[in-house]
C-alpha positions in Angstrom: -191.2 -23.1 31.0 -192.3 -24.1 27.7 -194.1 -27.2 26.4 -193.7 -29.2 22.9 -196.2 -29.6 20.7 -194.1 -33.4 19.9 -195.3 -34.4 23.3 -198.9 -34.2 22.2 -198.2 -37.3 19.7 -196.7 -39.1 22.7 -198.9 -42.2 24.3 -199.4 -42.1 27.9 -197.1 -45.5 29.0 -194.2 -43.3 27.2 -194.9 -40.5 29.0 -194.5 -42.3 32.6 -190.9 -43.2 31.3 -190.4 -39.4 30.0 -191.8 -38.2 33.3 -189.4 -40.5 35.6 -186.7 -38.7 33.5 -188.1 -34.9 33.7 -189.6 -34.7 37.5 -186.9 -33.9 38.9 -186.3 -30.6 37.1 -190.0 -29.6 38.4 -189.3 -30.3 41.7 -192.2 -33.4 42.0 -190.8 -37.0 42.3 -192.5 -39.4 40.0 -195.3 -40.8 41.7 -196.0 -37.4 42.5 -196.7 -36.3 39.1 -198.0 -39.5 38.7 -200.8 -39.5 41.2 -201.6 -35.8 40.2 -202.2 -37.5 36.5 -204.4 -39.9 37.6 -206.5 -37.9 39.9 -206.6 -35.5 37.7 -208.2 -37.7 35.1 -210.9 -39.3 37.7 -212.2 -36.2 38.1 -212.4 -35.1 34.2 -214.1 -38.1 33.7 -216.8 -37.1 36.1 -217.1 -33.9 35.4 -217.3 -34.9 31.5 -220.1 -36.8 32.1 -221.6 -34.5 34.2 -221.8 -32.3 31.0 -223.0 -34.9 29.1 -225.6 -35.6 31.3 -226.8 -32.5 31.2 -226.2 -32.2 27.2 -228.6 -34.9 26.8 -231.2 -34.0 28.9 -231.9 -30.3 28.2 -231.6 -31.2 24.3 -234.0 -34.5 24.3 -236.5 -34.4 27.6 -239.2 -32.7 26.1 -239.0 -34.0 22.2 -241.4 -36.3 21.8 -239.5 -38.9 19.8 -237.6 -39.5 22.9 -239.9 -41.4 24.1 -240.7 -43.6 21.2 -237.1 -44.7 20.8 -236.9 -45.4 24.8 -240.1 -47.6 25.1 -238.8 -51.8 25.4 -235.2 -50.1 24.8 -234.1 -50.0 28.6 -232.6 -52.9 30.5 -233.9 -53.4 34.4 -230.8 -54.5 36.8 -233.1 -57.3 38.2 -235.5 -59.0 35.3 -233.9 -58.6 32.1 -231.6 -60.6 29.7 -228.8 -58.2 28.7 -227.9 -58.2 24.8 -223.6 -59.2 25.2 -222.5 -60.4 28.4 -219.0 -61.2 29.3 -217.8 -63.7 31.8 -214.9 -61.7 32.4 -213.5 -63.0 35.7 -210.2 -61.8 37.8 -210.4 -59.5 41.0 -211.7 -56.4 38.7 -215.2 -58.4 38.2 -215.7 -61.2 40.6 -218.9 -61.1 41.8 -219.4 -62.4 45.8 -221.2 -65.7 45.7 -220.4 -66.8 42.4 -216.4 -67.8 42.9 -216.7 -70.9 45.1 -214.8 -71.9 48.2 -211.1 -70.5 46.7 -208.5 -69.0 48.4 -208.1 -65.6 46.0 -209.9 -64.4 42.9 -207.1 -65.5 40.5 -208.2 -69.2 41.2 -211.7 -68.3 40.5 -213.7 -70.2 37.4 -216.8 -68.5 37.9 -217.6 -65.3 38.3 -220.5 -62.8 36.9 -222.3 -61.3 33.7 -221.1 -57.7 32.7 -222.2 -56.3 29.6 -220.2 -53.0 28.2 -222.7 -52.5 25.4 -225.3 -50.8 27.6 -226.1 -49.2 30.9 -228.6 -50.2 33.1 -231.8 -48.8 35.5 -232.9 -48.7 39.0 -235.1 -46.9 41.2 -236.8 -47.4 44.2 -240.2 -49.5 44.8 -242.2 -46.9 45.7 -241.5 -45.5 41.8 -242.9 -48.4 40.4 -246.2 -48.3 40.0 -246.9 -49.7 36.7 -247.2 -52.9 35.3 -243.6 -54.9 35.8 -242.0 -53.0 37.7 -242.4 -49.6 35.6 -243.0 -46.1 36.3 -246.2 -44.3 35.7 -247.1 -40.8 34.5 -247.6 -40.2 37.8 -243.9 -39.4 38.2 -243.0 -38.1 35.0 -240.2 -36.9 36.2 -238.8 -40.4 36.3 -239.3 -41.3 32.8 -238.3 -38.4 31.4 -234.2 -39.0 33.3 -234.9 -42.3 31.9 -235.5 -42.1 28.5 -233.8 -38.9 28.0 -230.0 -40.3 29.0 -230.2 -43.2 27.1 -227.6 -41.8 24.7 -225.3 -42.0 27.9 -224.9 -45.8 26.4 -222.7 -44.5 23.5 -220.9 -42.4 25.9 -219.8 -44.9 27.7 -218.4 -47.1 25.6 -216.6 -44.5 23.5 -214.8 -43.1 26.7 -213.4 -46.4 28.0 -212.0 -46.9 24.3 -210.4 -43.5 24.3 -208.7 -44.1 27.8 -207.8 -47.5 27.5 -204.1 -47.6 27.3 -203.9 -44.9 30.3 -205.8 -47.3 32.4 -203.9 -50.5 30.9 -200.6 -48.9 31.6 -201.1 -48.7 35.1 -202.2 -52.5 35.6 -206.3 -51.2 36.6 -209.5 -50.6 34.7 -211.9 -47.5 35.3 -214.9 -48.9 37.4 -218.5 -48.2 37.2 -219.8 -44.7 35.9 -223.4 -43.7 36.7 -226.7 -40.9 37.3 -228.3 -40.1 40.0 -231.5 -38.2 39.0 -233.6 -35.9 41.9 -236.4 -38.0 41.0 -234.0 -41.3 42.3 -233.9 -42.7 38.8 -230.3 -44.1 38.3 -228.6 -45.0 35.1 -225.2 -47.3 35.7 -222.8 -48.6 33.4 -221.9 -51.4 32.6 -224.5 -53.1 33.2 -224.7 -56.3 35.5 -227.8 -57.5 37.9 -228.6 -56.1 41.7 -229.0 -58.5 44.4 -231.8 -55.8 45.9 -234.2 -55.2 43.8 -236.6 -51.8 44.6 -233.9 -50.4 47.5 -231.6 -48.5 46.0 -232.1 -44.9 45.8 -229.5 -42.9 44.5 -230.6 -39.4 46.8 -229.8 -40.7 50.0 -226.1 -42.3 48.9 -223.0 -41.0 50.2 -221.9 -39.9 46.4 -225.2 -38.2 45.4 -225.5 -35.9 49.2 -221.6 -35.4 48.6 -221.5 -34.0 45.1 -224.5 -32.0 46.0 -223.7 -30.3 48.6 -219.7 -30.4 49.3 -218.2 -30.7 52.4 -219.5 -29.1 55.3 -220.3 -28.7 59.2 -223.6 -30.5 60.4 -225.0 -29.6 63.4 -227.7 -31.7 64.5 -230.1 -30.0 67.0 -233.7 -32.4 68.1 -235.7 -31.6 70.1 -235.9 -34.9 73.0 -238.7 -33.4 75.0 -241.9 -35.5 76.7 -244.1 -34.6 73.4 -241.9 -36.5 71.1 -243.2 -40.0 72.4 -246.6 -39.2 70.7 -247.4 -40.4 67.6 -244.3 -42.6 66.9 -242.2 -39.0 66.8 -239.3 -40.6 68.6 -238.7 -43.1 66.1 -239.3 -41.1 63.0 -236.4 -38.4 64.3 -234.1 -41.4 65.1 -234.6 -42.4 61.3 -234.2 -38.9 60.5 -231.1 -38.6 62.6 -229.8 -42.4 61.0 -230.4 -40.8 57.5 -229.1 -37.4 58.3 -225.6 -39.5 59.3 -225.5 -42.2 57.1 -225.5 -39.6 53.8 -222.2 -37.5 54.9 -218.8 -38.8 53.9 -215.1 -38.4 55.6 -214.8 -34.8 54.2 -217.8 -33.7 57.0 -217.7 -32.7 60.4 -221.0 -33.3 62.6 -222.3 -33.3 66.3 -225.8 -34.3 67.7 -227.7 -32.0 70.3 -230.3 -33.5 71.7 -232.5 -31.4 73.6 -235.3 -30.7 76.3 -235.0 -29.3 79.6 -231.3 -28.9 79.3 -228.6 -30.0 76.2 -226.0 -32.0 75.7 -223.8 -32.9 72.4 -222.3 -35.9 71.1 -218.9 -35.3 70.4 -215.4 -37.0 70.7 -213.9 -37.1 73.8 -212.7 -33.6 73.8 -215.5 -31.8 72.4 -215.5 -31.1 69.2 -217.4 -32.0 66.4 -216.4 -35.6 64.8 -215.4 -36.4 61.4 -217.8 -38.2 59.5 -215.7 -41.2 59.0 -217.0 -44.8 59.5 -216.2 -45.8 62.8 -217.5 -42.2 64.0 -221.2 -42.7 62.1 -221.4 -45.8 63.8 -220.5 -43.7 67.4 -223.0 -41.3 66.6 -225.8 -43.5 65.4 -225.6 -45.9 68.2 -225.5 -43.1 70.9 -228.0 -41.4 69.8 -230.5 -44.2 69.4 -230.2 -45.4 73.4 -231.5 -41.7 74.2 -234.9 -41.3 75.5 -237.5 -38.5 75.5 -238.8 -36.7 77.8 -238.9 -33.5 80.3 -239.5 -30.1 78.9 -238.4 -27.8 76.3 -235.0 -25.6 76.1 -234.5 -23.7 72.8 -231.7 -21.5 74.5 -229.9 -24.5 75.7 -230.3 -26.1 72.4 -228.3 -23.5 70.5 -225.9 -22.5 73.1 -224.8 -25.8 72.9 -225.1 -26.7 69.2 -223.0 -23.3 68.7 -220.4 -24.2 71.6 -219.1 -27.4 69.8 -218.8 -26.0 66.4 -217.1 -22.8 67.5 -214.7 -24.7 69.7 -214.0 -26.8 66.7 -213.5 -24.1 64.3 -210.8 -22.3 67.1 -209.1 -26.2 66.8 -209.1 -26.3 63.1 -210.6 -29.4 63.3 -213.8 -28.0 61.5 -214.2 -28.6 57.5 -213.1 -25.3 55.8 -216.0 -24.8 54.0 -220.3 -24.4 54.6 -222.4 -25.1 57.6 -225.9 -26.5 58.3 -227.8 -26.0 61.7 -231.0 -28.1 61.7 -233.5 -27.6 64.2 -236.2 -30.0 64.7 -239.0 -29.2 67.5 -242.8 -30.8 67.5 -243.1 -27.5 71.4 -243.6 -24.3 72.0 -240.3 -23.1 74.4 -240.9 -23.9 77.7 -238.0 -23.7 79.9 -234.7 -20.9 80.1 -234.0 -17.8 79.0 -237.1 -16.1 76.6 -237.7 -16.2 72.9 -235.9 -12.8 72.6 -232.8 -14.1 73.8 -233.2 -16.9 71.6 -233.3 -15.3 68.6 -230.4 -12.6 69.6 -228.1 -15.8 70.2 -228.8 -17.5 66.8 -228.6 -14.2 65.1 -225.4 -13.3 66.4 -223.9 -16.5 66.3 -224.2 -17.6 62.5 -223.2 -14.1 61.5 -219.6 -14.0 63.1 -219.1 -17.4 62.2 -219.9 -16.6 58.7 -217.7 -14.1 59.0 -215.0 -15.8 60.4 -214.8 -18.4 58.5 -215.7 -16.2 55.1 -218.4 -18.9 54.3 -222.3 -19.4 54.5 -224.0 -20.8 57.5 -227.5 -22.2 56.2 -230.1 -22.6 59.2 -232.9 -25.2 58.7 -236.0 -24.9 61.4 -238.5 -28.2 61.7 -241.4 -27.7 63.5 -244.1 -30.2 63.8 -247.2 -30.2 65.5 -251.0 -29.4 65.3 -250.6 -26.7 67.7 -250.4 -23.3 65.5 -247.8 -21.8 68.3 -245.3 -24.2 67.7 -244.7 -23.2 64.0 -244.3 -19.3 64.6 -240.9 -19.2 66.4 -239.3 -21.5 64.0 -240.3 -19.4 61.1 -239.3 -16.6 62.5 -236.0 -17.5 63.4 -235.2 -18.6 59.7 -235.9 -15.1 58.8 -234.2 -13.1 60.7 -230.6 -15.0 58.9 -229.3 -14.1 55.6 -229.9 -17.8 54.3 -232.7 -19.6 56.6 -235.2 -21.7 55.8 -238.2 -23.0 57.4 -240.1 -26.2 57.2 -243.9 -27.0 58.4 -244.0 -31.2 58.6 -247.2 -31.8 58.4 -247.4 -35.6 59.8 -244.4 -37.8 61.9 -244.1 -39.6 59.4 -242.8 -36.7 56.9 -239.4 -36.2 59.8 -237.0 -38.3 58.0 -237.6 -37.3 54.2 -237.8 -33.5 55.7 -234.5 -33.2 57.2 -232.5 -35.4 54.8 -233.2 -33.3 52.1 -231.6 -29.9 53.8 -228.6 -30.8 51.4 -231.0 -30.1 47.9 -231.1 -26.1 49.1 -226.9 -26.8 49.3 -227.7 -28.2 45.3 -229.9 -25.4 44.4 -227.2 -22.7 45.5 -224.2 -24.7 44.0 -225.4 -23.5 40.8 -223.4 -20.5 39.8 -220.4 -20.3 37.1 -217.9 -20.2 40.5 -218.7 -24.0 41.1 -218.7 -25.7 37.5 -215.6 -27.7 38.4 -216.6 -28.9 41.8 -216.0 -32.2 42.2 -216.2 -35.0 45.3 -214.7 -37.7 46.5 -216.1 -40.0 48.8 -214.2 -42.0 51.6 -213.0 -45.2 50.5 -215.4 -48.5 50.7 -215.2 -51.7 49.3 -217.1 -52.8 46.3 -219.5 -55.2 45.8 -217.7 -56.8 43.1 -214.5 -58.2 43.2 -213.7 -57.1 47.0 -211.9 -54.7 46.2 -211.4 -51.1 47.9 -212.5 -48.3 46.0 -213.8 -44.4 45.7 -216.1 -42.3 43.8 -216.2 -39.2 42.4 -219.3 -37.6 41.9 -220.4 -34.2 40.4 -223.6 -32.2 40.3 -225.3 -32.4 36.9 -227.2 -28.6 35.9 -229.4 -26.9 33.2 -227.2 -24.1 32.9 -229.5 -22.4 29.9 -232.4 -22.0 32.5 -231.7 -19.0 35.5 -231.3 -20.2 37.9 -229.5 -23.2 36.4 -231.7 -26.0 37.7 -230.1 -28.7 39.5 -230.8 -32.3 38.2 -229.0 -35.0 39.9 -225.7 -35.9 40.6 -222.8 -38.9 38.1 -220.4 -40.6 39.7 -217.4 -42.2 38.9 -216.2 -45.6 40.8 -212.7 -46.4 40.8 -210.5 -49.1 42.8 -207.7 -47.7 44.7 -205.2 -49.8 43.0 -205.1 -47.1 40.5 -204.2 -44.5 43.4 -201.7 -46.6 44.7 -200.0 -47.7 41.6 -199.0 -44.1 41.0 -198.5 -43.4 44.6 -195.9 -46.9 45.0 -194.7 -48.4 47.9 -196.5 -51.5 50.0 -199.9 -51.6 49.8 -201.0 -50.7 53.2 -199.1 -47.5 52.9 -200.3 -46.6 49.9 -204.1 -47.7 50.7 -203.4 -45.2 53.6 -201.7 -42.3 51.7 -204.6 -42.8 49.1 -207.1 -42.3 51.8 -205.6 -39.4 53.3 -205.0 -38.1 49.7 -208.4 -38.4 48.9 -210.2 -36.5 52.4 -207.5 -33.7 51.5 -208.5 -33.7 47.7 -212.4 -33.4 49.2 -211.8 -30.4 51.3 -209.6 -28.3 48.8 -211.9 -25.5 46.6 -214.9 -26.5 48.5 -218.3 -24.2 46.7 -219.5 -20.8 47.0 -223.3 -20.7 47.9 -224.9 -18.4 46.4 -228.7 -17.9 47.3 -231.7 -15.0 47.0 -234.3 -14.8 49.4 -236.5 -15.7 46.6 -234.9 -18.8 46.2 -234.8 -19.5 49.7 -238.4 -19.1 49.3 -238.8 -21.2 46.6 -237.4 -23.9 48.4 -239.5 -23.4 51.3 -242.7 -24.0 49.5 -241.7 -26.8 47.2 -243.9 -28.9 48.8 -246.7 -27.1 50.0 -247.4 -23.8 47.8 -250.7 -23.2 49.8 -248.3 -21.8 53.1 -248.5 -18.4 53.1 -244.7 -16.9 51.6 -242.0 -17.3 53.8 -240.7 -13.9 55.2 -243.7 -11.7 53.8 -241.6 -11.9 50.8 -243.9 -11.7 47.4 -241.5 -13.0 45.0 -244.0 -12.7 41.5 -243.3 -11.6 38.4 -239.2 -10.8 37.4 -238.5 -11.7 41.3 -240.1 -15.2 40.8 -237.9 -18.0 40.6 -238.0 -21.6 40.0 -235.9 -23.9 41.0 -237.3 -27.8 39.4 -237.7 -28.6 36.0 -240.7 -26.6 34.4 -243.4 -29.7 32.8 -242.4 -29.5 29.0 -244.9 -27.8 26.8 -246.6 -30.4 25.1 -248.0 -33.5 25.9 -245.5 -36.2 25.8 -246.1 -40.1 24.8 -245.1 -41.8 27.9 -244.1 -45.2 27.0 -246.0 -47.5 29.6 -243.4 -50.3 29.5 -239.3 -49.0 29.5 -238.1 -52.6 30.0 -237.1 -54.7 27.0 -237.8 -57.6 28.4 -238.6 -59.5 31.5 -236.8 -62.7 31.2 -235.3 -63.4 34.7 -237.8 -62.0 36.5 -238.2 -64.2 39.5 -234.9 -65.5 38.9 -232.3 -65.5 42.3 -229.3 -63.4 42.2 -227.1 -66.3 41.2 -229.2 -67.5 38.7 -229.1 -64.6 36.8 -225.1 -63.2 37.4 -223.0 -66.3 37.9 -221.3 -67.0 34.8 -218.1 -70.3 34.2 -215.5 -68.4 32.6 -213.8 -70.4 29.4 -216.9 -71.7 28.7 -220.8 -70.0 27.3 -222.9 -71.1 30.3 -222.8 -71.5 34.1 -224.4 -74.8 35.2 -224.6 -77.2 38.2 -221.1 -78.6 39.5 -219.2 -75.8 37.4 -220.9 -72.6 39.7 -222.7 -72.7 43.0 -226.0 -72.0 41.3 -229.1 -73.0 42.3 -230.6 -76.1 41.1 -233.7 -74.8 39.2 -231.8 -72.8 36.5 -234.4 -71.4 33.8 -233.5 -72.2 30.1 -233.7 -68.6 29.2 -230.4 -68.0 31.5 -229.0 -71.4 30.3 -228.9 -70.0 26.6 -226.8 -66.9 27.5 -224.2 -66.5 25.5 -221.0 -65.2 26.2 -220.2 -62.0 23.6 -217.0 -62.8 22.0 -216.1 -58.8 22.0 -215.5 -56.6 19.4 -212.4 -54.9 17.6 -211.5 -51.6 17.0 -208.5 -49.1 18.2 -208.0 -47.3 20.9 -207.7 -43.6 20.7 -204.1 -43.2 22.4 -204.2 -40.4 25.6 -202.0 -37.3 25.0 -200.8 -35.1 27.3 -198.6 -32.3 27.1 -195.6 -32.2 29.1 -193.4 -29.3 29.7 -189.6 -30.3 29.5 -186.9 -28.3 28.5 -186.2 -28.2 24.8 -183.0 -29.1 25.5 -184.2 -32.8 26.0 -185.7 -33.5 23.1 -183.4 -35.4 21.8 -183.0 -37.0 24.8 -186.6 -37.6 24.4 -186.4 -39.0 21.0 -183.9 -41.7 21.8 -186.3 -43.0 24.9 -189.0 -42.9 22.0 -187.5 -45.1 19.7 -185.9 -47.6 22.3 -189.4 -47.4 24.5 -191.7 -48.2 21.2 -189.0 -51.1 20.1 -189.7 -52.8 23.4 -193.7 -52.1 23.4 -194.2 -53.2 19.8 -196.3 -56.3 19.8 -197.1 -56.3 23.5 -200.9 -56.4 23.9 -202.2 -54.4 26.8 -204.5 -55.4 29.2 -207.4 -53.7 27.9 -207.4 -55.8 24.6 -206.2 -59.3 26.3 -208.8 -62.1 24.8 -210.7 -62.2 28.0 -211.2 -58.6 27.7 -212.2 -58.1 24.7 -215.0 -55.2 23.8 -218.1 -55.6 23.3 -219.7 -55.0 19.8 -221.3 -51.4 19.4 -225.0 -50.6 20.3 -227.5 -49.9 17.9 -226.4 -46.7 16.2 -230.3 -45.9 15.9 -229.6 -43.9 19.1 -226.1 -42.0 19.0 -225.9 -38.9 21.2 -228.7 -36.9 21.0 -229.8 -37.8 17.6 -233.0 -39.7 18.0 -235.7 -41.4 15.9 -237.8 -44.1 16.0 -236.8 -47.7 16.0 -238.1 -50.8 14.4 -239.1 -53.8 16.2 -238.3 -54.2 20.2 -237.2 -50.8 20.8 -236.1 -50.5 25.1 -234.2 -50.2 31.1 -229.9 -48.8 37.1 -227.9 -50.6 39.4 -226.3 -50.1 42.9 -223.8 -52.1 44.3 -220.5 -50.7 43.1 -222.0 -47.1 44.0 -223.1 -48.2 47.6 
């Protein structure tokens, strides 16, 4: 099978007609090839920016002009005035409050503020420590994902010119695009206010613990005994538990063993593990928060159990095909069944024949918590005694949650290698914010490759609406919502990673955050053996700006007041909106951009087709082009008119300092 260079010149709304014609030769109908092409092209866009990502932030995080061009050069997703807003309207962009008491979004007059020209910024309330809302020095780490992806902006707007017609041909536009730094600073385009403001942290999201980590087996195992009523230990596991579940996405399997005298597991009704799916977290969650504590301590009966589910999965294929986690959590010493010793001989022999038999890793995490010495030996032993175990000390109850949640950064740190640079995830399905409308995301972890080993620093995502999906997949829309789904969980599991850790590493991770415990394993990983596995401070000393925001106009202002938007006209007031009454003037003199111009970069893909169709080929060309000539696509329809270009001050990576107000993510398409 050959391919033709003339196909290369071809758009992609002539290819669909050229592909009807051809599929049938490759033995794919056309809504086959048709979904694989649009798939295919979610994904590149994530793992593109991925790249990117980590393009701009190994070249610009420690050069000092960075940070003079980011300071006042950053828009926040709750206080500030963006620089060209649209009042776009239609299904794609109706925001939930702002369309009034009507029946569908096409009768909509109001909707909400997007602005294409720039991206914006969120992180958690705990990270803002400064004055308005910024970050300090303190976490440098934040400012420095900041300011360093700020030539993301450019990016943006550059890729959803170059795609346009693929996305206008099939009736759909891309969705939201975003970063997910590990210090929980997140970058989102285009940019459009929050209703939270200081929640959203992009760590503990479905999309981030998904493209970090890949699909996998959870086993659950916390420890239920008497001793975990005392200081509030109960609680803090069930939040630990709630985070633990809430994080995983369709593509994971995961069962619940709560322990103390005796085990049990929280299955489905035939024993195996259950499939992370909605209506199964919900199961999970809610049974496990109606258990109690108290009685004794069984570490036998623990991992007998724990091991029991996920073996009898795996002989049902039900399991996902790729890595496992055990976590342990325990605040006793072992107090009841068979001996340490026997312990330790069942763990050991367990997660090596199922490694084995399933020719992937099976990652043990230990918890221990307690002011009783004893209680921390056994747990750090048994992490040593497996090729990849890891053991944590938690020094205080309140520590459970962020301890055990974070078992999926080891999953980041040994994602790393060459093997997984195309990994990609989706996540199951949920509905937008915006617009209602049901959607997934691909995400992909972000690297510095030049450092060994590459260090792992964050995960971008892609949103997109499954209209797209089901346009190329036809047929009514609840069939096709459901193919899409079940296209997507099988997409998820397909090529899952290769985890590839030293002990080192493993030790690395162990003390990332407390390097006064004595090394994990007797190992003494110094000189060539020593690894790290964060981002290194840069060299010099680097001018943080104290202020990332350009400016803090709407702070104060209610959701409404600062999204809601009367399409047709340049301001949103009173009887034309349900806004409240008390609109500041500052939101009252919005304008509404009136878009840019420019081409669009056609898409071209190459096709192979036999060459005895060319001609065939040539005729559809001419006829297809007659009828398209003077249509106007979607994309470039008045009301969708692009925005005008951002300052070209900051293009790529090129940076230098700005004059006058130089500049700040958001959440809710990515939740």
């Amino acid at each position: 099978m050959r391919s033709s260079s003339c196909l290369t010149l071809l758009p992609t709304w002539l290819l669909w007609t050229l592909w009807s014609c051809v599929s049938r030769v490759h033995g794919q109908t056309f809504n086959e090839i048709k979904f694989n092409a649009v798939t295919n092209q979610m994904k590149k866009d994530a793992l593109d920016l991925a790249e990117k990502v980590a393009e701009l932030i190994t070249a610009s995080r420690c050069e000092m002009s960075t940070y003079y061009v980011c300071a006042k050069n950053n828009y926040d997703a709750c206080t500030s005035v963006y620089p060209s807003p649209q009042c776009l309207g239609g299904p794609n962009y109706l925001v939930e409050g702002c369309s009034g008491n009507v029946s569908s979004p096409e009768e909509a007059t109001c909707s909400g503020w997007y602005d294409f020209s720039t991206s914006t910024i969120r992180f958690p309330a705990q990270l803002a420590k400064g004055p308005r809302g910024n970050p300090t020095d303190e976490d440098p780490d934040v400012i420095e994902a900041i300011c360093s992806t700020m030539g993301l902006d450019h990016w943006f707007q550059d890729r959803r010119e170059e795609y346009a017609d693929f996305w206008a041909d099939l009736g759909v536009e891309p969705r939201a695009m975003y970063f997910g730094s590990t210090s929980g600073a997140f970058r989102i385009w285009p940019g459009r206010h929050s209703e939270v403001c200081g929640y959203y942290d992009p760590r503990v999201r479905p999309w981030y613990v998904a493209g970090s980590s890949g699909p996998k087996n959870v086993v659950l195992i916390i420890d239920m005994s008497g001793s975990m009523n005392n200081f509030n230990r109960l609680q803090n596991a069930r939040d630990a538990a709630e985070r633990v579940i809430e994080t995983l996405t369709t593509s994971d399997r995961i069962t619940i063993v709560p322990f103390a005298e005796t085990a049990d597991a929280i299955t489905d009704e035939k024993g195996y593990m259950l499939r992370a799916n909605e209506t199964n977290k919900k199961f999970l969650l809610d049974t496990f928060l109606e258990m109690e504590a108290f009685g004794s301590t069984n570490y036998y009966d623990a991992f007998e159990r724990g091991f029991q589910v996920l073996e009898d999965t795996i002989a049902q294929e039900l399991h996902s095909p790729s890595n496992t986690a055990v976590l342990f959590l325990t605040d006793g010493v072992n107090s009841e069944g068979p001996p340490l010793e026997d312990v330790m001989e069942l763990v050991t022999t367990k997660i090596s024949s199922i490694s084995k038999d399933l020719s992937k890793s099976v990652l043990l995490f230990t918890y221990s918590l307690s002011d009783d010495t004893d209680v921390h030996v056994f747990p750090a032993e048994l992490a040593c005694a497996v090729d990849m175990g890891v053991w944590t000390k938690i020094a205080k109850s309140s520590d459970i949650t962020d301890a055990l949640s974070s078992y999926y950064g080891l999953f980041a740190v040994a994602m790393g290698g060459e093997t997984n640079r195309g990994f990609a995830a989706w996540v199951e399905p949920y509905r937008f914010a915006t617009g209602n409308v049901l959607g997934t995301t691909v995400s992909v972890p972000v690297y510095d490759r030049t450092l060994t080993p590459p260090r792992f620093l964050g995960v971008v995502g892609v949103d997109f609406s499954l209209d797209a999906i089901n346009s190329a997949l036809g047929g009514d829309a609840e069939e096709a919502r459901d193919e899409s789904i079940s296209r997507i969980v099988q997409s998820s599991e397909e090529n899952p990673p290769e985890l590839e850790l030293t002990q080192c590493e493993l030790q690395a991770w162990s003390q990332r955050l407390d390097t006064d415990d004595a090394p994990q394993c007797g190992l003494n990983c110094t000189g060539d053996d020593a690894v790290e596995i964060v981002e290194s401070p840069c060299l010099q000393q680097l001018p943080y700006p104290d202020d990332l925001f350009h400016n803090f106009d709407l702070d104060g202002v209610s959701f409404k007041n600062r999204v809601c938007c009367s399409m047709g006209v340049e301001v949103a007031s009173g009887d034309q909106c349900p806004l409240d009454p008390n609109v500041p003037m500052g939101v009252k003199e919005l304008k509404k951009s009136g878009g840019g111009g420019g081409g669009i970069n056609p898409v071209v893909i190459a096709v192979p087709v036999p060459v005895a169709g060319l001609l065939a080929i040539a005729a559809i060309t001419f006829m297809v082009f007659r009828r398209k000539k003077g249509s106007q696509s979607p994309e470039m329809s008045p009301e969708r008119a692009r925005p005008p270009p951002i300052n070209e001050a900051f293009n790529g990576i090129a940076i230098a300092p700005m004059e006058g107000d130089v500049y700040l993510p958001p959440d809710d398409d990515s939740e």
